[in-house]
N, CA, C and O of each residue as an XYZ file, in Angstrom:
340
protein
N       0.851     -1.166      0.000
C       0.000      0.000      0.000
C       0.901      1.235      0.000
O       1.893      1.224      0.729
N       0.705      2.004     -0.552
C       1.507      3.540     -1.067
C       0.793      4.209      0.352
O      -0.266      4.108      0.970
N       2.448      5.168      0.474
C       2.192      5.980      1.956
C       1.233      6.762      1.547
O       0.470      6.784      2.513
N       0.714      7.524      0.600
C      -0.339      8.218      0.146
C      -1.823      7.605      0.918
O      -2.617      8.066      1.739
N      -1.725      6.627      0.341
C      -2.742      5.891      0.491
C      -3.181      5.538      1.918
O      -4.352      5.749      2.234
N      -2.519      5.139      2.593
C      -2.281      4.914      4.175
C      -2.782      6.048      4.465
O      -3.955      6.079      4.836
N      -1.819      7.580      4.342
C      -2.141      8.999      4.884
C      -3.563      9.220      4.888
O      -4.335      9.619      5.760
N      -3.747      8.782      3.435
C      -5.601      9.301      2.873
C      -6.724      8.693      3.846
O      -7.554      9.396      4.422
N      -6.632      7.091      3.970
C      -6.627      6.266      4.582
C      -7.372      6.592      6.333
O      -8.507      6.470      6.794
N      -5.744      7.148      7.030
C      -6.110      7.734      8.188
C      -6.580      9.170      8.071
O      -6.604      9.659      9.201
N      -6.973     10.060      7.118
C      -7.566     11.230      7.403
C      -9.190     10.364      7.251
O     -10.192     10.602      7.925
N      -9.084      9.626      6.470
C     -10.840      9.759      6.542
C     -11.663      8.973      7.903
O     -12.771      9.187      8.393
N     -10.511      7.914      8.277
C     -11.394      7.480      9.681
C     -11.033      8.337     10.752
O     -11.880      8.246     11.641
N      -9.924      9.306     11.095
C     -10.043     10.434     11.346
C     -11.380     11.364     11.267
O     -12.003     11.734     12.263
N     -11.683     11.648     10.057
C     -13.149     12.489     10.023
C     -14.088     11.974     10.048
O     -15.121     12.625     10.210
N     -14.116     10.590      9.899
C     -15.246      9.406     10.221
C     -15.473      9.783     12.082
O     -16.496     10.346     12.471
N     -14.587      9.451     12.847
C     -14.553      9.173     13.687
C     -14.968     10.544     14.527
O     -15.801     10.596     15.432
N     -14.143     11.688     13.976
C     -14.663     13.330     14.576
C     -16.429     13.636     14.223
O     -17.199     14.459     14.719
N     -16.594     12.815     13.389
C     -18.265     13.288     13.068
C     -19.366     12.338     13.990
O     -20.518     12.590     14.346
N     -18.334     10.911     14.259
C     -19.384     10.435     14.647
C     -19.270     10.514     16.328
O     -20.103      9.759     16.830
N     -18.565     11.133     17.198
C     -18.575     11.726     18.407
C     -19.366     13.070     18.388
O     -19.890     13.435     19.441
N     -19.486     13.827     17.272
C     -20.118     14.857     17.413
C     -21.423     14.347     17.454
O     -22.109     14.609     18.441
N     -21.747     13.862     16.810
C     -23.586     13.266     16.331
C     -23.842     12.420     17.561
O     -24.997     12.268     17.960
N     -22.577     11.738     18.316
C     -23.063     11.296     19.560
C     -23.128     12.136     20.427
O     -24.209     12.150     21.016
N     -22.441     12.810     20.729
C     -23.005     13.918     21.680
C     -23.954     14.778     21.639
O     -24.335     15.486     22.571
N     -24.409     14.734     20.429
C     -25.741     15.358     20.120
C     -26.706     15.161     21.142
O     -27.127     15.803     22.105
N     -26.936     13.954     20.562
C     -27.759     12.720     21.278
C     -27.919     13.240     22.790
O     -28.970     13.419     23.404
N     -26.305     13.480     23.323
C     -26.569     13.133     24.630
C     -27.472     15.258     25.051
O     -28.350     15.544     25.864
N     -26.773     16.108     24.158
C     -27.444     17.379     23.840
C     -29.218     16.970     24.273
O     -29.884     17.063     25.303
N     -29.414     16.617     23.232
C     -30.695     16.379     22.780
C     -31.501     15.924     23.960
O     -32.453     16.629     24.294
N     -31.170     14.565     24.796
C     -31.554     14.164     25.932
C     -31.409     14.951     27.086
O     -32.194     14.681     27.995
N     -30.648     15.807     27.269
C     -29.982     16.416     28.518
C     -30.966     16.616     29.610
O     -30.594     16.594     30.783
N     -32.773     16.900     29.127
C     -33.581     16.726     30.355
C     -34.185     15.785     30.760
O     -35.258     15.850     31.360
N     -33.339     14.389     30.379
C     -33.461     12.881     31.192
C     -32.350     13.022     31.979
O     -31.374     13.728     31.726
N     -32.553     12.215     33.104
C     -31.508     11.497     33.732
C     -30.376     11.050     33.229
O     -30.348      9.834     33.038
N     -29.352     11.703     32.931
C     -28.085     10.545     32.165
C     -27.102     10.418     33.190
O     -26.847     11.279     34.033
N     -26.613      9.406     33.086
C     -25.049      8.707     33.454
C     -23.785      9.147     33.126
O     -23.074      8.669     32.241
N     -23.375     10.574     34.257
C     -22.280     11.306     33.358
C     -21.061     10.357     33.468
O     -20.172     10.337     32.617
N     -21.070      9.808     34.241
C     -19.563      8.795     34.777
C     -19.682      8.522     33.368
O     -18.937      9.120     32.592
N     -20.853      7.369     32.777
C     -20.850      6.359     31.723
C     -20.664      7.179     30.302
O     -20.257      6.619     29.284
N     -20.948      8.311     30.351
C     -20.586      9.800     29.255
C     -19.329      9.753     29.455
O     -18.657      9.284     28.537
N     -18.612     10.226     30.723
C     -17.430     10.863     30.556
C     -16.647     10.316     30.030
O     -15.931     10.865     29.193
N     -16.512      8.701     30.454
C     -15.685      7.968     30.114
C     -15.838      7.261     28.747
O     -15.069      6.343     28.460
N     -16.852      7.677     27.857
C     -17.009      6.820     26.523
C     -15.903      7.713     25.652
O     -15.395      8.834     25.635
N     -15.877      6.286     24.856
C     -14.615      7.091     23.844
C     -15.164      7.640     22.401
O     -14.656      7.730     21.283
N     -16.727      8.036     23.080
C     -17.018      9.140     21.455
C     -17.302     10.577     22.430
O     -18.220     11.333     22.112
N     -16.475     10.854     23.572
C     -16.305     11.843     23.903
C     -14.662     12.500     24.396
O     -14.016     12.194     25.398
N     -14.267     13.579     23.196
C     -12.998     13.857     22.874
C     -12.869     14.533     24.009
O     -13.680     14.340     24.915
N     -11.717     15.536     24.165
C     -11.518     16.467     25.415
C     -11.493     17.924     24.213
O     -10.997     19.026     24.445
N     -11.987     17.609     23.302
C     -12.167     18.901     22.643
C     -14.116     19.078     23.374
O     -14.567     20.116     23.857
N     -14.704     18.066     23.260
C     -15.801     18.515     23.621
C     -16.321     18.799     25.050
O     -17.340     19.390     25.409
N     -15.383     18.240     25.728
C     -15.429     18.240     27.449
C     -15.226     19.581     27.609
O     -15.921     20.172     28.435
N     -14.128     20.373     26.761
C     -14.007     21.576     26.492
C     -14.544     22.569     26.476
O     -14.543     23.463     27.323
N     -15.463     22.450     24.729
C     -16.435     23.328     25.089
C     -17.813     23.029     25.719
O     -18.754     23.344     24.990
N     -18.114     22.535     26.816
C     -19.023     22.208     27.343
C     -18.850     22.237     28.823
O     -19.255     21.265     29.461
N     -18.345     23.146     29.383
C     -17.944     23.093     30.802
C     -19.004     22.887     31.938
O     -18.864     22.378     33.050
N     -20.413     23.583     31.159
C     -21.417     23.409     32.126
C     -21.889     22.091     32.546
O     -22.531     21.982     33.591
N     -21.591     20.984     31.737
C     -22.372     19.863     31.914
C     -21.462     19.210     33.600
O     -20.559     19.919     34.044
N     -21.766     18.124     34.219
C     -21.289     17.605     35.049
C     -20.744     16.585     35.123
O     -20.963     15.560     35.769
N     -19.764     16.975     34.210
C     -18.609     15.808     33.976
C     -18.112     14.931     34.908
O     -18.107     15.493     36.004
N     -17.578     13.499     34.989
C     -17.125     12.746     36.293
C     -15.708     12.637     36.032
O     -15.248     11.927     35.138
N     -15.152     13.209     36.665
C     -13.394     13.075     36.441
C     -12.824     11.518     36.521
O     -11.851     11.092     35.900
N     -13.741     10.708     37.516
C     -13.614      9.522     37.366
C     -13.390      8.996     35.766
O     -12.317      8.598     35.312
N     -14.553      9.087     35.096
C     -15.021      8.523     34.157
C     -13.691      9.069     32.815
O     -13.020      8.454     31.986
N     -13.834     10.562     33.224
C     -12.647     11.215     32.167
C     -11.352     10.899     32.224
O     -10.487     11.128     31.378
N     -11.203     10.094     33.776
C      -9.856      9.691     33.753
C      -9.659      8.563     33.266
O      -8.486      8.215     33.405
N     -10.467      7.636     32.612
C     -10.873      6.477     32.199
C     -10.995      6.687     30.595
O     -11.228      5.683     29.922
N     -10.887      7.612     30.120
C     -11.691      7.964     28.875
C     -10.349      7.909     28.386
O      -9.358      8.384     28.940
N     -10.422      7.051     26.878
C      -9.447      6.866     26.351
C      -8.738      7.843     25.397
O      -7.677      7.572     24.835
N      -9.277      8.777     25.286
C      -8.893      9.874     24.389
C      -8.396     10.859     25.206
O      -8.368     11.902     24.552
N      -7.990     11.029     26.323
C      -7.696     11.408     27.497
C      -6.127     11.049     27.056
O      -5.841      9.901     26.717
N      -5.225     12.016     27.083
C      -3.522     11.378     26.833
C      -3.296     12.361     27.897
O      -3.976     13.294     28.325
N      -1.939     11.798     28.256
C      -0.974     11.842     29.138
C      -0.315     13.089     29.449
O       0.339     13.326     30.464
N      -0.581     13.969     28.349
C      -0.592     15.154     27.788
C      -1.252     16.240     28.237
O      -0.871     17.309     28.713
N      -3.014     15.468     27.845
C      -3.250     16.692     28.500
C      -3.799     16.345     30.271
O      -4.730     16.970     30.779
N      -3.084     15.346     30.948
C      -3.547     15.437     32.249
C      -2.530     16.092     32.712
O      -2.813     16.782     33.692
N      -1.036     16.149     32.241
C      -0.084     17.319     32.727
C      -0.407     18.487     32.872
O      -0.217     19.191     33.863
N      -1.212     18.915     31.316
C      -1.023     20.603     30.899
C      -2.943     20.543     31.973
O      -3.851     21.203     31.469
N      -3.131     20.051     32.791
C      -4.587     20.193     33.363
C      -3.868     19.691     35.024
O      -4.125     18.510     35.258
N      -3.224     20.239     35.907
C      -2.989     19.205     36.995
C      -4.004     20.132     38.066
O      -3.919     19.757     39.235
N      -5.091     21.465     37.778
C      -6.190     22.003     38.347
C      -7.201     21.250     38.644
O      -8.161     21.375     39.405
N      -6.728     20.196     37.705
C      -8.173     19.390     37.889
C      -8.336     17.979     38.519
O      -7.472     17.315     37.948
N      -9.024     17.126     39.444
C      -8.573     16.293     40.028
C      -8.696     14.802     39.684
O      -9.569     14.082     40.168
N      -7.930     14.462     38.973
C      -7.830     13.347     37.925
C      -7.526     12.142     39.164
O      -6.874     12.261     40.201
N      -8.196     11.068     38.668
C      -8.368     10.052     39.375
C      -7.180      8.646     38.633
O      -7.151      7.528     39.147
């Protein structure tokens, strides 16, 4: 397989993958005046820390975010305000 191809490859499940965390969080948008399970939110991996981001109001579980696989190592350094489990 040509590095092209590979590159092309990972941009599109790349944008596969950025669209379909957005459309899931929709969801969780959309529901927000049910009962939800923020632990079981925080920690799913169709929720980036770009969206934990802009969404500060919701009631995120640091538990769950510390669990959340899109969560790197990175940014629990450049975040040590916050109390990561």
């Amino acid at each position: 397989m040509s590095l092209y191809r590979l590159k092309r490859t990972q941009q599109v499940r790349n944008k596969v993958k950025n669209t379909w965390s957005r459309e899931w969080f929709q969801f969780v948008l959309d529901h927000s005046n049910k009962r939800l399970d923020f632990y079981d939110i925080s920690r799913n991996e169709n929720i980036t820390w770009e969206i934990i981001q802009e969404n500060p109001y919701f009631p995120w579980n640091m538990s769950g975010i510390s669990r959340n696989p899109n969560v790197t190592w990175e940014i629990i350094q450049n975040h040590p305000e916050l109390k990561w489990n």
